[in-house]
C-alpha positions in Angstrom: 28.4 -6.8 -118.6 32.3 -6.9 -119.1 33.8 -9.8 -120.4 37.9 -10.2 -120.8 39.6 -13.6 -121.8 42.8 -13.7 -122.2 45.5 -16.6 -122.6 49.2 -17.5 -124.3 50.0 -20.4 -126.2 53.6 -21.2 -127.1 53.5 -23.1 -130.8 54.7 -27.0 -130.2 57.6 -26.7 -133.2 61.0 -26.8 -132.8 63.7 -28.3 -130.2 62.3 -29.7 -127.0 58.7 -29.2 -128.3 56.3 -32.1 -129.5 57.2 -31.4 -133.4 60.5 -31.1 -135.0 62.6 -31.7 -131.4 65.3 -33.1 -133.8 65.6 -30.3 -136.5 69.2 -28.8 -137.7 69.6 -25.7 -135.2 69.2 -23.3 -138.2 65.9 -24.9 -138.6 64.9 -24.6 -135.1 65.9 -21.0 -135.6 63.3 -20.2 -137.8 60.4 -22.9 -136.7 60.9 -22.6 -132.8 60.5 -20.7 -130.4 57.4 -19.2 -131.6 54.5 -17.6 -128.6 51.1 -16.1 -129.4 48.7 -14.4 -127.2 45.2 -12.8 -127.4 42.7 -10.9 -125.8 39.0 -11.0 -126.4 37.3 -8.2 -124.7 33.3 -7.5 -124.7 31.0 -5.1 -123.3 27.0 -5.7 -124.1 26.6 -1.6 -124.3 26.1 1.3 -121.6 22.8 1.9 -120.4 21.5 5.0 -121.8 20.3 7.7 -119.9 17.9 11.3 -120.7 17.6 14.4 -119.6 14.5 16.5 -118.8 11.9 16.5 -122.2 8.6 15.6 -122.5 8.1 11.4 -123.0 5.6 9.3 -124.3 5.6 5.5 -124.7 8.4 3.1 -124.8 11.3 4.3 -127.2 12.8 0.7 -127.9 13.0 -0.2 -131.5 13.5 -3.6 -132.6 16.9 -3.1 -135.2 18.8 0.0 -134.0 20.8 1.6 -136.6 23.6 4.5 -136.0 21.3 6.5 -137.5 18.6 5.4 -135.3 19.1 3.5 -132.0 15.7 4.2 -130.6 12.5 6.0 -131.4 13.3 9.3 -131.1 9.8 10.4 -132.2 8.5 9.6 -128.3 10.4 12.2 -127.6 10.1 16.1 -127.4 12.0 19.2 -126.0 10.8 20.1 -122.4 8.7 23.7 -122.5 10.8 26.1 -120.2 9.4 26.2 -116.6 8.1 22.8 -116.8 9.1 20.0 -114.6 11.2 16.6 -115.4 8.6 13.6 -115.4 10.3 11.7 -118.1 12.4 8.5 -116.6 16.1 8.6 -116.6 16.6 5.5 -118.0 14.3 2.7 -120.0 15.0 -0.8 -118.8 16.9 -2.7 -121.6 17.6 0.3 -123.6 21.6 0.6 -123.6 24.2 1.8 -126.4 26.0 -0.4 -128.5 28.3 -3.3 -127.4 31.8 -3.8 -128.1 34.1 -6.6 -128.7 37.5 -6.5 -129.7 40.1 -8.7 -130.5 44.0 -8.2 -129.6 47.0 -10.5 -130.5 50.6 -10.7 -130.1 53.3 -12.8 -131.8 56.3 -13.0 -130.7 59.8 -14.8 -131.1 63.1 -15.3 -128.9 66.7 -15.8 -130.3 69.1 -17.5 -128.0 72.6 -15.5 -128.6 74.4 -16.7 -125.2 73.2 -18.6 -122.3 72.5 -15.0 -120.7 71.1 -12.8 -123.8 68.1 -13.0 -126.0 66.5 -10.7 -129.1 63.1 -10.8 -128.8 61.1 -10.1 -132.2 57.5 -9.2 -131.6 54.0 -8.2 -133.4 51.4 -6.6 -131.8 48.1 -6.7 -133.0 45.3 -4.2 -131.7 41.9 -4.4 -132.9 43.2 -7.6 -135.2 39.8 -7.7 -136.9 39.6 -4.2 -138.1 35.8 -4.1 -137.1 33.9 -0.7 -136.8 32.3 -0.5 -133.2 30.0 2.6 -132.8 30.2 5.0 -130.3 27.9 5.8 -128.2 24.8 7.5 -128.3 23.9 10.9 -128.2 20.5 11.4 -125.7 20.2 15.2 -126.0 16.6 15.9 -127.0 17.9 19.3 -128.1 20.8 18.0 -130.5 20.3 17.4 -134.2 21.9 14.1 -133.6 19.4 12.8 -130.9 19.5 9.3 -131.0 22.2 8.8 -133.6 25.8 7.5 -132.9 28.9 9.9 -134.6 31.5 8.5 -132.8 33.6 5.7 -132.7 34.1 3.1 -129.7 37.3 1.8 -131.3 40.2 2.7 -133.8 41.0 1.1 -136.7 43.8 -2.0 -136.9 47.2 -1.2 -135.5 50.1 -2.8 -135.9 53.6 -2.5 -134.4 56.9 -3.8 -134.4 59.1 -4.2 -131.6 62.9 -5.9 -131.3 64.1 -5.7 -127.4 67.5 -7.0 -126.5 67.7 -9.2 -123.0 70.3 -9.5 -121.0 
C-alpha cells in the first residue's frame, strides 16, 4: 500500500489576509506573504520474496529487528541437484515500511506590478528519521535476513532565490 498526501496552505498574516490586513507595508514585508507546503508519503513495506533453499515452518517473528526481520533459522542452503519446494513468498511477511515527511516554505516580494523574488526552503526528509532498507533474502549471504541499507537519506535542506518576471 502507497499512501501520498499532499497540500499548501498560504499563512493568514499580512495585507489582504484575515490578520494584520492593516500593517505598515514594511511590516507586511516581513509578516506576509508567507506559503508552506508538505508531503507525507508512506509505503507499509515490499513483500519479500526467496530463492530456492530448503524451508521449514513459518519464518514470521513477532518484533523484527534490522538484525533480524524473520526467522532465519527455518531456513537452509538448498543441496546442489535438488529441486525448489520452498514458497516464494509467505503471506504477510514484507520489508519494512516507510514514511517520510517533506516541506517547503516559501516567500514572495513584490518589486513592480510585473516582478517578484521568491525566497524559498525546501525541506526533504524534515524529520530526519532512519527508515531501513530492505531486506536481504539470500540464504547463502552472511546477511540473510538482516537489513544494511538505507530506504532514505538523512535531512536535506536547500536554499533557493528565483527572480519572476
Amino acid at each position: 500500500m502507497n499512501i501520498r498526501i499532499a497540500g499548501t496552505y498560504q499563512l493568514p498574516f499580512g495585507r489582504g489576509r484575515k490578520f494584520g490586513h492593516d500593517v505598515h507595508p514594511v511590516v507586511d514585508a516581513v509578516i506576509g506573504g508567507w506559503t508552506t507546503s508538505h508531503m507525507y508519503m508512506f509505503n507499509n513495506g515490499p513483500l519479500l520474496t526467496f530463492g530456492g533453499m530448503l524451508a521449514s515452518g513459518d519464518p514470521k517473528i513477532d518484533n523484527p529487528t534490522r538484525d533480524q526481520w524473520f526467522d532465519t533459522s527455518k531456513f537452509q542452503r538448498l543441496p546442489a541437484y535438488t529441486p525448489r519446494l520452498n514458497p516464494w513468498y509467505y503471506s504477510g511477511l514484507r520489508g519494512p515500511g516507510m514514511w517520510n515527511i517533506d516541506s517547503t516554505l516559501s516567500k514572495y516580494f513584490t518589486i513592480t506590478e510585473r516582478t517578484k523574488i521568491e525566497f524559498r526552503m525546501e525541506f526533504y526528509n524534515m524529520t530526519n528519521t532512519f527508515m531501513p532498507g530492505g531486506i536481504n533474502a539470500d540464504v547463502n549471504s552472511s546477511n540473510f535476513g538482516k537489513s544494511t541499507t538505507m530506504a532514505n537519506y538523512g535531512r536535506e535542506i536547500q536554499y533557493t532565490a528565483r527572480f519572476h518576471f
